[in-house]
C-alpha positions in Angstrom: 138.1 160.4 95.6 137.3 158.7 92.4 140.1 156.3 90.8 141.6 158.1 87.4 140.7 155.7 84.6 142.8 155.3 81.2 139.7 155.7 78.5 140.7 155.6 74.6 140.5 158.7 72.8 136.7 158.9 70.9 137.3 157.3 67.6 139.8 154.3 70.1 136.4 153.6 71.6 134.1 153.3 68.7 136.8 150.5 67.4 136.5 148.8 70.3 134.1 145.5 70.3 130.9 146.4 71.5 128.8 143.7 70.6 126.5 146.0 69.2 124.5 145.3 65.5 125.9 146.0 62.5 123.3 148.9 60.7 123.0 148.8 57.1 122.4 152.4 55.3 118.1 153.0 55.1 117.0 152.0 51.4 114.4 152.1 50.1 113.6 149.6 47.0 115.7 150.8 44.0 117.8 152.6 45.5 121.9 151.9 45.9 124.2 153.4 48.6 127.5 152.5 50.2 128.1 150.3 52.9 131.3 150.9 55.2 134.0 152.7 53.5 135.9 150.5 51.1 133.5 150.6 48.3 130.9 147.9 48.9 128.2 149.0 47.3 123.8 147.7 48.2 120.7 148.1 45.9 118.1 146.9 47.3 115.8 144.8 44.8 113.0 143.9 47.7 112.1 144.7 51.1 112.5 142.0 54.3 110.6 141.4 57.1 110.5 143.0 60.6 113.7 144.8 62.2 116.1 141.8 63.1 119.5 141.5 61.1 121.9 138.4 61.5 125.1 138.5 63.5 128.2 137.1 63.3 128.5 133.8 64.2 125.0 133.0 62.6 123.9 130.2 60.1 122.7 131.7 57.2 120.8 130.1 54.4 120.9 132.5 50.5 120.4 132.3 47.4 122.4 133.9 45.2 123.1 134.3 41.6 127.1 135.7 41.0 128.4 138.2 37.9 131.0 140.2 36.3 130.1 143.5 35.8 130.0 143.0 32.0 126.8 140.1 33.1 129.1 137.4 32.3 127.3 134.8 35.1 129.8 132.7 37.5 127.9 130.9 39.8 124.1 130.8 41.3 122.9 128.6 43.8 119.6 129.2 42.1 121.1 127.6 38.8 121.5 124.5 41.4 118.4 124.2 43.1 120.0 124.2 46.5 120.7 127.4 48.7 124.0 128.3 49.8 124.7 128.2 54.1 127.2 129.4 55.9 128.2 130.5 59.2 128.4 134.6 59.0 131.9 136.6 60.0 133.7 133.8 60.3 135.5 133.8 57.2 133.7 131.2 55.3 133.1 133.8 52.2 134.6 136.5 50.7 134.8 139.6 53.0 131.7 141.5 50.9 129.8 138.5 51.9 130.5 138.9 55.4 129.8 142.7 55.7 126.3 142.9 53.3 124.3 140.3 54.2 125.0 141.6 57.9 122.9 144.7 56.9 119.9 142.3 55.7 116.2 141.1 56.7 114.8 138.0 56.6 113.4 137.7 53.0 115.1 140.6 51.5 116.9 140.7 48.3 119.4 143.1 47.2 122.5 143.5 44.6 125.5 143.6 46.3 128.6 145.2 43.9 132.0 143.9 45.5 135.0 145.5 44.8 138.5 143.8 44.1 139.1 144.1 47.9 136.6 142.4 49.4 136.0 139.7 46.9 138.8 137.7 45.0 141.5 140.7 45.0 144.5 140.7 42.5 144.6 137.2 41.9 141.3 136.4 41.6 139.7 132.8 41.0 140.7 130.7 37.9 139.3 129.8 35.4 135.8 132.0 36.3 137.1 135.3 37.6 139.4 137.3 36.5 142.1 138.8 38.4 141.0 142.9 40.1 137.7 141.7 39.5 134.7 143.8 40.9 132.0 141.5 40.9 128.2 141.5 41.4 126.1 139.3 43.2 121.9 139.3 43.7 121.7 137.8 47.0 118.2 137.0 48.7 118.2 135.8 52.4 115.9 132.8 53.1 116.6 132.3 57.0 119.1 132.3 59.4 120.2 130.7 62.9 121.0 132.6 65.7 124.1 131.3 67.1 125.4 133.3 69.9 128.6 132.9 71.9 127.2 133.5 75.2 130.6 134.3 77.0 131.9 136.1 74.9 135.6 134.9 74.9 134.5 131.8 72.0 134.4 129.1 74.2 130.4 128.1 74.3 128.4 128.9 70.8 124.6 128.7 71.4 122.3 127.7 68.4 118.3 128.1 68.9 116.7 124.6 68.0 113.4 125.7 69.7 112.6 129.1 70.8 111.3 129.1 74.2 108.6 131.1 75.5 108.3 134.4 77.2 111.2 136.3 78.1 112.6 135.4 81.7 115.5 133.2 82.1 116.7 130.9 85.2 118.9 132.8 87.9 122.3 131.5 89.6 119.6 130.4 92.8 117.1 128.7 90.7 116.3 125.3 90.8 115.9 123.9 86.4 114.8 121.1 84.7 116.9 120.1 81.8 117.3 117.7 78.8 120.6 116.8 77.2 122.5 114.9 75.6 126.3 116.0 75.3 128.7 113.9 72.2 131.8 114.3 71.1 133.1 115.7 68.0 132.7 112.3 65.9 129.4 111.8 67.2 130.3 109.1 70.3 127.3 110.0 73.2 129.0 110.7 76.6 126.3 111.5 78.5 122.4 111.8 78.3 119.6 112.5 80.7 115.8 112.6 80.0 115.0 115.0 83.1 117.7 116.1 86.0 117.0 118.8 87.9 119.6 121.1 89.5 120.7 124.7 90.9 122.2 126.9 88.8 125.0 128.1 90.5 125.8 124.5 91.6 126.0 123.2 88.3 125.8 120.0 86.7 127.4 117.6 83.8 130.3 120.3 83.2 130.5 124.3 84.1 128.7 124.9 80.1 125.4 123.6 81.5 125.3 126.7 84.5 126.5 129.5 81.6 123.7 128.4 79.0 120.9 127.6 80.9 121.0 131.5 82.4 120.7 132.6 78.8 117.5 130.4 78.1 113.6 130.8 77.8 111.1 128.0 78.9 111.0 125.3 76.7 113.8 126.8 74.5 115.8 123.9 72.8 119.6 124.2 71.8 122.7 123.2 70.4 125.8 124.2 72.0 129.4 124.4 70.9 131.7 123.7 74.3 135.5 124.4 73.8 137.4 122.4 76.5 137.8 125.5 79.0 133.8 124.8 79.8 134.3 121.1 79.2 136.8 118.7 81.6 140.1 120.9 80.5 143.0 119.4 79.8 142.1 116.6 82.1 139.1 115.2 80.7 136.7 112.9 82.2 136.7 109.3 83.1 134.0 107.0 82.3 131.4 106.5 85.8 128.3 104.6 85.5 126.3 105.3 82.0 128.5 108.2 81.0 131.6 107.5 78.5 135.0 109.1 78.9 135.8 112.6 77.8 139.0 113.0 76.3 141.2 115.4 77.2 140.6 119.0 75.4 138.0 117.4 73.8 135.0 119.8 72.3 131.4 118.5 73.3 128.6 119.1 70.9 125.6 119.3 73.2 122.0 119.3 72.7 119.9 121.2 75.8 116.5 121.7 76.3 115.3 123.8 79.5 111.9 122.1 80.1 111.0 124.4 83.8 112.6 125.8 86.6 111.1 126.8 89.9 112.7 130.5 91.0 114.3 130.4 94.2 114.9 134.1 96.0 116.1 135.5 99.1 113.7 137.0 100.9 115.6 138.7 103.2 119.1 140.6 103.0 121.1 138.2 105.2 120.2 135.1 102.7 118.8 133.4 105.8 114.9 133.1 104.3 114.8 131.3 101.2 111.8 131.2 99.1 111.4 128.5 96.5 108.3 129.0 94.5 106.4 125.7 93.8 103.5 126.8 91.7 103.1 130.7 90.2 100.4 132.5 91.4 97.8 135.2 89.9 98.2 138.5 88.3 100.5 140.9 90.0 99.3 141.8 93.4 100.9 141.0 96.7 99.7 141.5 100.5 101.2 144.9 101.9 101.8 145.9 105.9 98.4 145.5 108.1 96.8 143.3 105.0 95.1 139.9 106.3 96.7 136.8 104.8 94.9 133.0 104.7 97.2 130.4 104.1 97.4 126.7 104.0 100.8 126.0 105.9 102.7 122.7 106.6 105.8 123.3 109.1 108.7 121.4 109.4 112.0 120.5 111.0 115.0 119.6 109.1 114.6 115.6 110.4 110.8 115.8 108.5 109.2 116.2 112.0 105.8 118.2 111.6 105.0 120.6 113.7 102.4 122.3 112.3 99.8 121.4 110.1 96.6 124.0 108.6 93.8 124.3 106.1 94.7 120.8 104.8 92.1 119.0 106.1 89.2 122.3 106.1 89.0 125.6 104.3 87.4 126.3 107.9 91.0 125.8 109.2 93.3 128.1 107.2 95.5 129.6 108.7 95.4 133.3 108.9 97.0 136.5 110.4 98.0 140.2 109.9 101.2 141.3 108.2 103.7 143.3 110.1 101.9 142.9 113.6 105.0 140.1 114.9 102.0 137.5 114.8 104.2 135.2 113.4 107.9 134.3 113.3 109.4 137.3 110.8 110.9 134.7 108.2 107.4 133.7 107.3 106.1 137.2 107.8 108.3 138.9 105.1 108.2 135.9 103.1 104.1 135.6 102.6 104.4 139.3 101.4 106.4 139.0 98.9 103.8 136.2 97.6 100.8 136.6 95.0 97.4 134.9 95.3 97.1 131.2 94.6 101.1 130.8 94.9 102.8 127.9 96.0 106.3 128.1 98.1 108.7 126.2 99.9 110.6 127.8 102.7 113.3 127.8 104.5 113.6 129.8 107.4 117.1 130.1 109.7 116.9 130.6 113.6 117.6 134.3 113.1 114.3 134.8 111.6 111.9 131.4 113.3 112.2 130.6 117.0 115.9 131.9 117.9 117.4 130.2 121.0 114.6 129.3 122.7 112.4 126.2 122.5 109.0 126.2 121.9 106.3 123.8 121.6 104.0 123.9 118.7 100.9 122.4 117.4 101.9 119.1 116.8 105.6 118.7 118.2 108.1 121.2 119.3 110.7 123.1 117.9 113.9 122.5 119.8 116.5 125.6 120.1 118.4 127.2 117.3 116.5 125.2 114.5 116.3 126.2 110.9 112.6 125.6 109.8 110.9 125.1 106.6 107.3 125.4 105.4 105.2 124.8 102.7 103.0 127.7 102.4 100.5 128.5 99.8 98.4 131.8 99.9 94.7 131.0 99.2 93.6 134.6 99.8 94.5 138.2 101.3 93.2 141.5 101.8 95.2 144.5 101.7 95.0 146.5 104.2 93.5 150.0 102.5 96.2 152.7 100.8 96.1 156.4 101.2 95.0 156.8 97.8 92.1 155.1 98.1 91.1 157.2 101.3 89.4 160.6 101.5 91.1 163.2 103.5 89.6 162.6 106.6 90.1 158.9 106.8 93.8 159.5 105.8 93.7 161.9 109.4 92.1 158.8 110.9 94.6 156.5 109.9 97.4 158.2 110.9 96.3 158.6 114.2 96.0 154.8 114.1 99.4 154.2 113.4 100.3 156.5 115.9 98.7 155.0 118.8 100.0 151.6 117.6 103.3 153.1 117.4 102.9 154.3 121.1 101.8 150.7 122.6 104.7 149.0 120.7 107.1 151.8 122.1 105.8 151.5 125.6 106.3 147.6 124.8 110.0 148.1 124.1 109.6 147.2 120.1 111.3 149.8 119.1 112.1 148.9 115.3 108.2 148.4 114.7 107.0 151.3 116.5 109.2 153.3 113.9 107.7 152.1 110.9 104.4 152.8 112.5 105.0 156.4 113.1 107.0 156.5 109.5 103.8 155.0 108.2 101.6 157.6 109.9 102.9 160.2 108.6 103.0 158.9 104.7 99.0 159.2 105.0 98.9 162.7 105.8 102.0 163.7 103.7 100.3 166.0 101.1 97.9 167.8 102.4 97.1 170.2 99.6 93.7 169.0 99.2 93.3 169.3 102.8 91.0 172.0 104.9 92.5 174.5 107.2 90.7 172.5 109.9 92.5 169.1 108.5 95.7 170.6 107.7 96.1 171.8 111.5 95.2 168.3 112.7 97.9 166.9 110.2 100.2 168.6 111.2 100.1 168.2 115.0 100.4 164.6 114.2 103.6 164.9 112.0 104.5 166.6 114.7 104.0 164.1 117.2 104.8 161.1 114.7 108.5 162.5 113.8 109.2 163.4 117.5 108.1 160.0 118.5 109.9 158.1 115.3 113.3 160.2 117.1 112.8 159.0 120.2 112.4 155.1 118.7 115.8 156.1 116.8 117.8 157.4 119.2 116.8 154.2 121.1 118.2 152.0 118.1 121.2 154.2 118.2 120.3 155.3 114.4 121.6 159.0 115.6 121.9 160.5 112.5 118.0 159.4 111.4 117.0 161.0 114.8 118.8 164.6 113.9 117.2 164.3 110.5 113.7 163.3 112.2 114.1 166.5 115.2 115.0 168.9 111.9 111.9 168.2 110.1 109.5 169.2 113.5 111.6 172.2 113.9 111.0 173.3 110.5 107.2 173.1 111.2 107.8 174.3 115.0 111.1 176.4 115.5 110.3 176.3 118.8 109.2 172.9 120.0 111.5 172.2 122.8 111.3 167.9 122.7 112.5 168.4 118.8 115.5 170.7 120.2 116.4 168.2 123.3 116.4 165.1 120.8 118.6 166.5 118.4 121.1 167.7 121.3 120.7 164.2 122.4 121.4 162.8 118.7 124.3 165.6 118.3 126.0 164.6 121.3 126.2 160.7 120.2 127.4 162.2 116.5 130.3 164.1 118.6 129.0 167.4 117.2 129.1 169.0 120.8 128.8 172.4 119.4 125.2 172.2 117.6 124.2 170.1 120.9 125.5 173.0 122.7 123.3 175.5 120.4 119.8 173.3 120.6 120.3 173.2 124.3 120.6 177.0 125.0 117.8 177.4 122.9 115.1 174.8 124.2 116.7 176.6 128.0 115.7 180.0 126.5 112.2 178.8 126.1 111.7 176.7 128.5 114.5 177.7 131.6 112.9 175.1 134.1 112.9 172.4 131.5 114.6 169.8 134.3 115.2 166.9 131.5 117.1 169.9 129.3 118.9 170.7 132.0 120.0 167.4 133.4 120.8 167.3 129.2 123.0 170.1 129.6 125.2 168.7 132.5 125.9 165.5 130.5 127.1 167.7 127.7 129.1 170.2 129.9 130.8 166.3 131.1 131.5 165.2 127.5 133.3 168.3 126.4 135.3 168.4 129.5 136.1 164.2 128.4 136.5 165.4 124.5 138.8 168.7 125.7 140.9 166.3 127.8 141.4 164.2 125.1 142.4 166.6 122.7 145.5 168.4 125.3 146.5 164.6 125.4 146.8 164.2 121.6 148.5 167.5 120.8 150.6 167.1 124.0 151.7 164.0 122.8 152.5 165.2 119.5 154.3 168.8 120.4 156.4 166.9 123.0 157.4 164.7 119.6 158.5 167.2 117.7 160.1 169.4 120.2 162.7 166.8 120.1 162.8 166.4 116.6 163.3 169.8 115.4 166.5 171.9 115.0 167.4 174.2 117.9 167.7 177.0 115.6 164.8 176.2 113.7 162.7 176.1 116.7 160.0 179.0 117.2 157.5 178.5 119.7 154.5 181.1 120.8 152.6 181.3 123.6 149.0 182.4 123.4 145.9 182.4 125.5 142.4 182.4 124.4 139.0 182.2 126.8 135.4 180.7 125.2 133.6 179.1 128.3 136.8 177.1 129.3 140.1 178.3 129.6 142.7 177.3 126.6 146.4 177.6 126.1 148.3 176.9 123.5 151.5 177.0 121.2 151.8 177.5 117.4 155.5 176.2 116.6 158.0 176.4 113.4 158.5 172.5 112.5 161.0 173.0 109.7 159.0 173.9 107.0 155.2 174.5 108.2 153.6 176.2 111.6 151.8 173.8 113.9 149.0 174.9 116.3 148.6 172.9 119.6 145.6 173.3 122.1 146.0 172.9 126.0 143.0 173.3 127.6 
């Protein structure tokens, strides 16, 4: 059942902080509306550039020329030569400042009309402006610079120096190259590096390093803001080698540039293959299951011991394999297929997925028991082995009987995971058949047929019972009365504890086939569990009628006896426990 939340009423939410860009009503030039609802009012006098508005917290640069409404002028920044910056919503202006030039585009300019309110108010600004002033002021926005406050609670404000290129940024796994130089409020250097490379969720200098680079580009440059809390605290920081003290709850003014970073991933879903990519590969294409891989591959202990060394020396020497046929260890088998041509990786492989327990003895030394390996792989070339949409119908008939006999020899083998995927993978070529013939759609389907039975049989082996029901249902909705499909799922309903439906498949498959001795040695071993599950069940009701006997009133004690016959013989009692009836089986 789903937890009841508190959620604010509509309007609650829409006051809520969102983060979410302030819009400015649509103009078009000449034309004067309202902005917000306390009399603000916008003309716009010339259209900006692009889409993108600034936010709070950014540095913008204006020039502005400020009036009374009878023209009487003020101020103007243009009057000075000089424009006018300031950091938006922070309070640096009067509140109309803060809310119109929000709503504005780089290179726009526009009248804004201020009202008492959000300008100087009833006591105005001696000697220029009077008090209850409305006031006018033809504002044109140069530039600004983003300056973001990346978690969200004002504790690191991020200014773009650079903008960095592309779009992805470094993950809590990756592995960056920074620059940086942090300083103190008065300008004192604490710390500086010209190139240090670390992980991300490790960290490095102090915790505002970790949160900023995870919001950078490549070769994006930056100024951040760090309050104490993603500083050294209250505690500071003594002075170590080339780095100065840090005061404590001192603010560091730090400058950061993210020159590269080489994306490290887990490869497989117990974090036990890593894959840390050394060199990007080409275009977008990656070997799938059955595709022939070449690869130039160094392999290594954790001492530095090689152990296997090809297609260093010789293109003649690459080395080279099929995907998903347990060629090699499965670290280095899942790991090469999540790779793109020309890519460059380090990886590190635990026992679970290299050599296990056992020792083995490789090219060039061997691998001792229980040792995590790593290689250096890069994938000069693979071919894919061929899709089912690039197949006509009858090659998709051929490669499914492929599959299937592949699936057969690792069953008889006792690989039961792999023989699955086979017979799952058989199957997806022959899936839709609507462009099939008649003669091509009855050979499909005796070999989804034969595929899902098969794939049951490999899942009831895994103990994946409920995959085998689901498996056994699919060929009896092609064949209601295909007796393997009706003897698996008994099997797969008995393991479930759903001795009723095994009950059901098993008098049917019987019905068809009554000398069916696998069925019927099937239907002793669920005759035995019932008797085991019945048995069970007297003892647990027993126990608990016995219980309550003794804990309910004499006179408040009603007890009926009642017997009922289906196959076995059961008794039971339906008794008055104070304030409900209770119905106990005896069988």
């Amino acid at each position: 059942m789903e937890e009841d939340f508190d959620l604010p009423a509509g309007d609650e939410m829409m006051n809520e902080d969102m983060d979410l860009p302030d819009e400015g009503p649509i103009l078009k030039v000449g034309e004067e509306k309202e902005i917000g609802k306390q009399g603000l009012k916008k003309k716009l006098l010339k259209e900006g550039e692009g889409w993108d508005t600034p936010e709070n917290g950014d540095e913008v640069e204006v020039h502005y020329t400020g009036t009374l409404l009878d023209g009487a002028q003020f101020d103007s920044s243009r009057a000075r030569g000089t424009p006018f910056k300031f950091t938006l919503g922070q309070g640096k202006v009067i509140k109309g400042w803060d809310e119109g030039i929000k709503t504005m585009k780089k290179g726009e300019n526009a009248i804004f009309t201020i009202p008492p309110e959000l300008a100087y108010g009833a006591s105005g600004s001696s000697p220029t402006i009077p008090p209850n002033a409305t006031l006018q002021f033809d504002v044109e926005l140069l530039s600004w610079t983003s300056v973001k406050d990346i978690c969200k609670d004002g504790g690191i404000f991020k200014k773009i120096l650079a903008e960095g290129e592309k779009w992805e940024n470094p993950k809590d796994l990756d592995e960056v190259l920074v620059k940086y130089e942090a300083q103190l409020e008065d300008g004192t250097v604490v710390a500086k590096s010209d190139g240090v490379e670390f992980t991300v969720n490790e960290g490095h200098f102090c915790p505002a390093l970790s949160k900023a680079v995870k919001t950078m580009k490549k070769g994006e440059k930056v100024l951040l803001t760090v309050k104490p809390q993603y500083g050294f605290g209250e505690k500071g920081k003594r002075a170590t080698g080339n780095e100065v003290a840090v005061p404590p709850n001192a603010t560091l003014q730090i400058t950061l540039e993210l020159i590269s970073w080489k994306t490290v991933s887990e490869v497989t879903d117990d974090k036990k293959v890593i894959k840390k990519i050394l060199k990007e590969g080409e275009g977008y294409e990656r070997p799938n299951d059955g595709a022939v891989v070449k690869l130039k591959l160094i392999g290594k202990l954790q001492d530095g011991t090689v152990f296997l060394k090809k297609g260093h020396d010789s293109e003649d020497d690459l080395f080279e394999f099929k995907t998903d046929e347990e060629q090699v260890i499965g670290g280095l088998d899942k790991a090469v297929m999540s790779m793109k041509k020309g890519e460059v990786a380090q990886l590190t492989i635990a026992p679970e997925h290299a050599f296990g327990s056992s020792e083995l003895k490789q090219e060039l030394a061997v691998v001792p028991p229980n040792s995590t390996v790593y290689y250096e792989v890069e994938l000069v070339s693979f071919v894919k082995e061929k899709e089912s949409w690039d197949m006509n119908t009858q090659e998709k008939i051929e490669a499914a009987g492929k599959k299937k006999e592949e699936g057969n020899a690792l069953f008889k083998a006792g690989k039961y995971a792999l023989a699955s995927k086979r017979y799952e993978k058989a199957v997806k070529y022959i899936e839709y058949d609507s462009s099939f013939s008649d003669e091509e759609k009855k050979q499909a389907k005796a070999l989804k047929i034969a595929c899902n039975l098969n794939n049951a049989a490999c899942k009831l082996k895994l103990k994946e019972y409920k995959q085998a029901e689901k498996l056994c249902t699919k060929v009896l909705e092609m064949d209601s009365r295909n007796v393997k499909a009706l003897y698996r799922r008994a099997q797969a309903y008995i393991q479930l504890v759903d001795l009723d439906e095994a009950e059901l498949d098993i008098k049917k498959a019987l019905e068809i086939d009554p000398e069916n001795r696998e069925v019927r040695l099937e239907y002793k071993t669920l005759k035995e569990k019932m008797r085991e599950y019945n048995k069970k069940e007297a003892k647990f009701y027993g126990n608990m009628f016995a219980k309550m006997d003794k804990l309910a009133p004499l006179d408040n004690n009603v007890s009926i006896q009642f017997l009922f016959i289906k196959d076995l013989q059961i008794s039971g009692r339906i008794v008055w426990a104070g304030n409900l009836w209770v119905i106990g089986l005896f069988y």
